[in-house]
Each structure stands twice: as C-alpha cells, then as structure tokens.
C-alpha positions as CSV (number, residue, x, y, z in Angstrom):
1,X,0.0,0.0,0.0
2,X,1.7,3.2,-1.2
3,X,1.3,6.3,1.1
4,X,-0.5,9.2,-0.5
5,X,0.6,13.1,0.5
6,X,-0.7,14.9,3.0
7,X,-2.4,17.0,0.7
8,X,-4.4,14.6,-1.0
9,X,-5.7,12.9,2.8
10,X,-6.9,16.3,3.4
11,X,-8.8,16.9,-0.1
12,X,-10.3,13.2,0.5
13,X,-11.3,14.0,4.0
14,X,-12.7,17.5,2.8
15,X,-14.8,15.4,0.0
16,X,-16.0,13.1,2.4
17,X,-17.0,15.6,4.8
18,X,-18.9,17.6,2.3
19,X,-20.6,14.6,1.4
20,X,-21.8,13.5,4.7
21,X,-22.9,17.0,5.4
22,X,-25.5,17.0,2.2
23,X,-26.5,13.7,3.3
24,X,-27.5,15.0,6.4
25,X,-28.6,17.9,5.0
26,X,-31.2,15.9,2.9
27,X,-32.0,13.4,5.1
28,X,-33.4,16.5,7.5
29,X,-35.6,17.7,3.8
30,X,-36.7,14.7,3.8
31,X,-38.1,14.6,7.7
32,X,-39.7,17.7,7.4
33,X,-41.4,16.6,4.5
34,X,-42.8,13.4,5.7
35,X,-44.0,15.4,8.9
36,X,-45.9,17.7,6.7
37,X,-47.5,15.2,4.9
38,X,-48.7,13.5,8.1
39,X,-50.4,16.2,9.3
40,X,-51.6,16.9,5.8
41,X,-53.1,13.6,5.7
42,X,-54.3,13.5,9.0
43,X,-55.8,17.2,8.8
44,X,-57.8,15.3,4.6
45,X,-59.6,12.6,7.0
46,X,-60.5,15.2,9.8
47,X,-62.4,17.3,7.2
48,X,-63.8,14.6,5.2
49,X,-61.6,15.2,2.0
50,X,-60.4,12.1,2.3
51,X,-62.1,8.6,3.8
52,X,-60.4,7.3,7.0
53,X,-59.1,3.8,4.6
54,X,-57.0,5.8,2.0
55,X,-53.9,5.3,4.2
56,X,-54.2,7.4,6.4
57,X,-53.8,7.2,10.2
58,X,-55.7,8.5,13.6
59,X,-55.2,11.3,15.6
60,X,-53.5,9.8,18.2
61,X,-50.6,8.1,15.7
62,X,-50.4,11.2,13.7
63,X,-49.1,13.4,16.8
64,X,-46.6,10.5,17.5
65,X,-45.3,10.6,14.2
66,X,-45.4,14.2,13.9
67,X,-43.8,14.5,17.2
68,X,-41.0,11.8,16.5
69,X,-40.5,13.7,13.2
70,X,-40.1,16.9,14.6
71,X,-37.4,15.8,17.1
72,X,-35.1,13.8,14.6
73,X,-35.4,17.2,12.4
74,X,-34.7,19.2,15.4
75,X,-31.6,16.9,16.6
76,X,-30.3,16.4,12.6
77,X,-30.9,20.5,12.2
78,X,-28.7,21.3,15.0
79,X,-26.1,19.3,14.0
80,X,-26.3,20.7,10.6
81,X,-25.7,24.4,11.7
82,X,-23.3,23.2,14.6
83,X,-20.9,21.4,12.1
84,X,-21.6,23.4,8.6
C-alpha cells in the first residue's frame, strides 16, 4: 500500500465531509417533508376530504409521528448548523 501526500488525505477527507454533510442535510428535507405530509393527511380525514381507509392514520398516531418527526429534524438541524 503506497502512502498518498498529506495534501491529498486532506482533499479526501474534505470530499467526504462535504458529502456526509448533504446527506444529512437531505435526510433533515426529507423529515420535514414526511411530517408535513402526516399532518396533511391526518388534517384530509378530519375534514372529510379524504375517507379514513385511504392510508391514512388517527389522531392519536399522527401526533406520534409528527412529534417523533419533529425531534429527529430538530436533533439532525442542530447538527447541521453546529458542524456546517
């Protein structure tokens, strides 16, 4: 295994940095989309837009998924603005 220069570990770190960071950064878009849609979907049954069978799910289980949502954003968020 041939050592590489100190300059290129540091490039290669940098890249894999950036990439974990737009991971993270996506996987938080994608959180606070799902937790919208939850609500949306649990706010289409309460009004009658949408029959309780079309997938989608009861009070009770919507502000546990919108609550779980919310923290994992809140926790991935932070450590968005904290390391970026």
């Amino acid at each position: 295994m041939t050592e590489e220069s100190p300059e290129k570990q540091l490039r290669l770190r940098v890249c894999v940095l950036s990439e974990l960071l737009h991971t993270e950064r996506d996987y938080v878009q994608t959180l606070e989309f799902l937790s919208l849609k939850v609500v949306f979907c649990h706010r289409r049954t309460e009004s009658g837009a949408a029959s309780p069978t079309e997938g989608s799910v009861g009070l009770h289980s919507a502000n546990i998924l919108a609550t779980d949502l919310q923290r994992a954003v809140s926790v991935s968020s932070h450590r968005c603005v904290r390391q970026g």
